[in-house]
N, C-alpha and C positions, 0 to 999 in steps of 0.2 A: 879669517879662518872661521867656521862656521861654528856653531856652540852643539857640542852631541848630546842631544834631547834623551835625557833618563825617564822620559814620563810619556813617549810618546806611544799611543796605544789605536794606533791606525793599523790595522793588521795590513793593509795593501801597501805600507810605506815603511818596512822593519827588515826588506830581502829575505823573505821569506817565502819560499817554491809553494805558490797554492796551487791547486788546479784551475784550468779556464771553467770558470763558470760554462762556456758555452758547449764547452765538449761535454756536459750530462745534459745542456737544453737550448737553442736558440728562442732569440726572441720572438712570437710571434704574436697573433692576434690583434690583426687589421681591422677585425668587427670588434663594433664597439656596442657590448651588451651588456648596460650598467646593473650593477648588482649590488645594494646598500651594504649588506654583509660580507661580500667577497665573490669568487667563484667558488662555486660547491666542491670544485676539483679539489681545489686548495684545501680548505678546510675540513675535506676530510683526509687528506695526506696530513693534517695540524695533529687530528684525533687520531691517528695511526704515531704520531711525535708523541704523544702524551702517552699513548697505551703501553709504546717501547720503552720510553727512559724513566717511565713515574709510572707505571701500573696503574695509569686515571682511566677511566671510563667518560666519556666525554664526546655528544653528538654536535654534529655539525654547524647543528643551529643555534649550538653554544660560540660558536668561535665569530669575529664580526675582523676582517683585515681591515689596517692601517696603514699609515706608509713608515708609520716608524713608531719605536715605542713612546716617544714624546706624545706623539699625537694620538697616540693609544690613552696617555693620561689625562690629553685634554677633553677628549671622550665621556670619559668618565667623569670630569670636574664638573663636565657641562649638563651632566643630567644628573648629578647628584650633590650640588650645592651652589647656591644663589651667592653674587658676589659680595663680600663682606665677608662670609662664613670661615671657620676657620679648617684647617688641615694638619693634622700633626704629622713631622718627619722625623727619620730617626738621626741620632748623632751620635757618632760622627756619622756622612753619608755624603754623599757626591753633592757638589754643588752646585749643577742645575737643575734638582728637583726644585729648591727657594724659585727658582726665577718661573718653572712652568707654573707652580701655584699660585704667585704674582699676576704671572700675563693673563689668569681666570679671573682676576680681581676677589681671590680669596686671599688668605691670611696664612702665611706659614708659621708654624710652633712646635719647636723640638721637643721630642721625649729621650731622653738620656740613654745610654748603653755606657756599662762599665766593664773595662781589662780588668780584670784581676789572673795572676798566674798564668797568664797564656789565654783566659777566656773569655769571653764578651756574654756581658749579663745583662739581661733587661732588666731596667729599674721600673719594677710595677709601681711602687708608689708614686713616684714621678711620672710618670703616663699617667695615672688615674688623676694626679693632681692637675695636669695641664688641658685632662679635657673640660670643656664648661659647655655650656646651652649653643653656643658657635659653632661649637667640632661636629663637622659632619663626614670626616673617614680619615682613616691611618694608614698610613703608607710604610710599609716592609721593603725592605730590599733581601733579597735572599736567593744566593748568599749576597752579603755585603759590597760596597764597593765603599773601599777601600781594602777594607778590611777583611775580605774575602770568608770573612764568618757564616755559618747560616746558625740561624736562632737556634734554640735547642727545642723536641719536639714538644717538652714542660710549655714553655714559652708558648708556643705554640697554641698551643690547644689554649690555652690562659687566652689569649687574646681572644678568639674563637669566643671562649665564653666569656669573657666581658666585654667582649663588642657586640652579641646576639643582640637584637634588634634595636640597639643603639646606635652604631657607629658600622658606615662603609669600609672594609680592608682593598686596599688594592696593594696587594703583592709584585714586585717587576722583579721578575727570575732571569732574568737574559745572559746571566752568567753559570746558570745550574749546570750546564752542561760539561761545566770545565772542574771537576772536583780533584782535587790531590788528596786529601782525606778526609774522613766522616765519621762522626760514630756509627756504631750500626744500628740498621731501622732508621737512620735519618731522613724526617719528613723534606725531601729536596724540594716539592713543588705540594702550595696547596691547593692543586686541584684534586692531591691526592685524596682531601678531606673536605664530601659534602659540605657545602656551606650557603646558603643565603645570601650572605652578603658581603662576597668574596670576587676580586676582577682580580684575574694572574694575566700580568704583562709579558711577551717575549716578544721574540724576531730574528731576523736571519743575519742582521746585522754582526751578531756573536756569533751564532750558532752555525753559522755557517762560512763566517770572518767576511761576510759581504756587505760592508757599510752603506756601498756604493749604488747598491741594488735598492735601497731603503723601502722594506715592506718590516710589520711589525703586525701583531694581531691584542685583542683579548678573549681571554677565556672565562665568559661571561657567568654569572651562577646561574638556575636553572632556571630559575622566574623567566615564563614566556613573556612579562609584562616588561621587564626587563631590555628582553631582547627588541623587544617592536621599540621601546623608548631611545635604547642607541642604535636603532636601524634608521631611526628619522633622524636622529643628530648625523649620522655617517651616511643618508640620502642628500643632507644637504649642501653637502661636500664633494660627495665620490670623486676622493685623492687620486685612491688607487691607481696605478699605471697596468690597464689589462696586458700588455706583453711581460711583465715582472710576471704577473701573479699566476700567467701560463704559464711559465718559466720556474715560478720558485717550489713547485711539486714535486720535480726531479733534481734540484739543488736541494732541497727538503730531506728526500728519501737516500743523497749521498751525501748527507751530512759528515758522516764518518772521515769522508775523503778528505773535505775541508777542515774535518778538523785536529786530524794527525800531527800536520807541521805546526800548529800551533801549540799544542800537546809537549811535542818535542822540544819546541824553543823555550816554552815556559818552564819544564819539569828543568832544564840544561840550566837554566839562569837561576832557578831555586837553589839547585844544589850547589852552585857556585857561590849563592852569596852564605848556605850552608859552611862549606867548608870554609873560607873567608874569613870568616868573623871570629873563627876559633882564636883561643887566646884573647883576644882584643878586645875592647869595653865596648862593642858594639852588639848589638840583638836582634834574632829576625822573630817578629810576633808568627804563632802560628798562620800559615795561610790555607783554610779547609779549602778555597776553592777561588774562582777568576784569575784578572789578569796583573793583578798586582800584588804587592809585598812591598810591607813595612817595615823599617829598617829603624830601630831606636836608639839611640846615642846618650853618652852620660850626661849626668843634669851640668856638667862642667860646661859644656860648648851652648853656646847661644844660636839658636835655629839661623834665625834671618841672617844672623853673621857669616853662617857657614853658609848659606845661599848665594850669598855674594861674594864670596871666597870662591866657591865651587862654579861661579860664572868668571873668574879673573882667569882659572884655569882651564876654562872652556867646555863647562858641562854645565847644561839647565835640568833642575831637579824640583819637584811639588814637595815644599815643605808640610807636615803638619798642620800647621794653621789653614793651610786653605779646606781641608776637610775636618776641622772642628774635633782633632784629635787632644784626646783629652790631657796626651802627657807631649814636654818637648826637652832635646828637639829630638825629630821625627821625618823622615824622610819617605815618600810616595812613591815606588820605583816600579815603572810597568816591566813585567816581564817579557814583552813582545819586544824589548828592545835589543839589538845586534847582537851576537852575545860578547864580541871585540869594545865595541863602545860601552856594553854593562861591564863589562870586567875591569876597564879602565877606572868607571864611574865609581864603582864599588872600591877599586882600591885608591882610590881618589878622597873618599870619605873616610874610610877608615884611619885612610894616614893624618887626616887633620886634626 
């Protein structure tokens, strides 16, 4: 009998009614007319993305395509730090940021985030203490993943000013789009905020729930010097697949379409694990936005234990530990998951 995956976050493998991609674009573009930054199509269909969901202002010649936001980061590593150098990530935070900043021959180093009451607080002191002469940029996730937090706009700006002409920000937003709540005025994306020395990551991977399509961009700051320095790192490659990047213009501009059912599935399976947990020693941390939620359990039960416990009965779940979650135990549950198999899952946990 197969084990029902609570963590699975493949939006094309959760039965989930998306639209054909092809019914808004087939693929075309037989000529092959290499372009180190992208098709101009695109990238200004990016600027029209940014103008609609974040009020950014943002020209074409800012935006440079990739085939995915991984490779969006290695972009950036490759022109803005010699190998050795270090990188600070945030924690808790997905665990394949460590390994991209690894496969650069840089050096990864956490800077801390603390829960308290429902909210995730940057620990400045601790960022300032982990940077040294090595650090040459800090990586944002925003909102979070795991944790689905986005920083507060305080935070914000804080970094802003103690990273000016110190330290590279490279922000990966790829879940901005998916918010269930925010305070108001919340800075979702900082392209919203001139910056120097600022690279904001997405792609259509989320935004569109098209993994499979894999195109990803940056939204580079405004330095033309900037731009020609990853126009040569990104000429020496040209990943790109030009039938994607003819194609992702109008999967772009109906985004909406694509991302309804996932909308739907996510807000369904919040509320379920919402009502659920009533009564019960169990907690769901807030989740401002993406595709997961955190489930916390009293300090009686031992994580790994109930890991193994919850695979006898035939459900695979991401404990805490693997995202460097500062309390246990803790449980990682995507919400793209069936909502017959989450509701199992969920009253499967709670009863242990």
């Amino acid at each position: 009998m197969p084990l029902i995956d609570l963590s699975i976050s493949n939006p094309t493998k959760v039965g989930i009614s998306l639209p054909d991609p092809f019914a808004f674009s087939s693929l075309r573009g037989s000529n092959y007319e290499p372009r180190a930054n992208g098709a101009l199509e695109l990238r200004e269909e990016i600027c029209r993305y940014y103008a609609t969901e974040f009020n950014s202002v943002l020209h074409a010649d800012r935006i440079l395509i990739t085939t995915s936001t991984s490779e969006a980061y290695s972009y950036c590593f490759k022109l803005i730090a010699d190998p050795g150098a270090s990188v600070l990530l945030p924690q808790p935070s997905y665990p394949l940021l460590q390994f991209l900043v690894e496969a650069e021959g840089l050096q990864p180093k956490s800077y801390a985030m603390h829960e308290a009451c429902g909210q995730w607080i940057l620990d400045r002191e601790n960022l300032i203490a982990t940077c040294d002469s090595s650090t040459r940029a800090i990586i944002l996730v925003h909102p979070n993943n795991p944790t689905g937090h986005f920083l507060t706009n305080e935070d914000l700006h804080w970094l802003l000013e103690f990273s000016r002409d110190k330290y590279w920000l490279i922000c990966d937003e790829v879940f901005a789009d998916y918010v269930w709540s925010q305070q108001p005025g919340q800075i979702r994306s900082l392209s919203q905020i001139p910056a120097e020395n600022v690279f904001c990551l997405s792609g259509i991977s989320k935004i569109c729930a098209l993994p499979q399509m894999k195109l990803g961009w940056i939204a580079m700051p405004p330095a033309s010097a900037v731009h020609r320095a990853l126009d040569l790192v990104a000429d020496t490659y040209l990943s790109v697949s030009s039938p994607i990047q003819a194609a992702a213009s109008q999967w772009l501009s109906n985004r909406t379409s694509f991302q309804a059912p996932i909308r739907s599935r996510c807000m369904e399976n919040l509320q379920w694990i919402q009502d659920s947990i009533q009564g019960s020693a169990w907690s769901l941390l807030p989740v401002e936005a993406g595709w997961a939620a955190i489930l916390q359990g009293p300090s009686t039960i031992d994580e790994e234990q109930q890991v193994l416990t919850l695979l006898k009965k035939g459900f695979s779940v991401h404990p805490g530990f693997y995202y460097d979650l500062p309390f246990q135990p803790s449980f990682v549950l995507s919400l793209l998951t069936p909502p017959a198999d989450f509701r199992a899952g969920i009253s499967a946990i709670i009863a242990s």
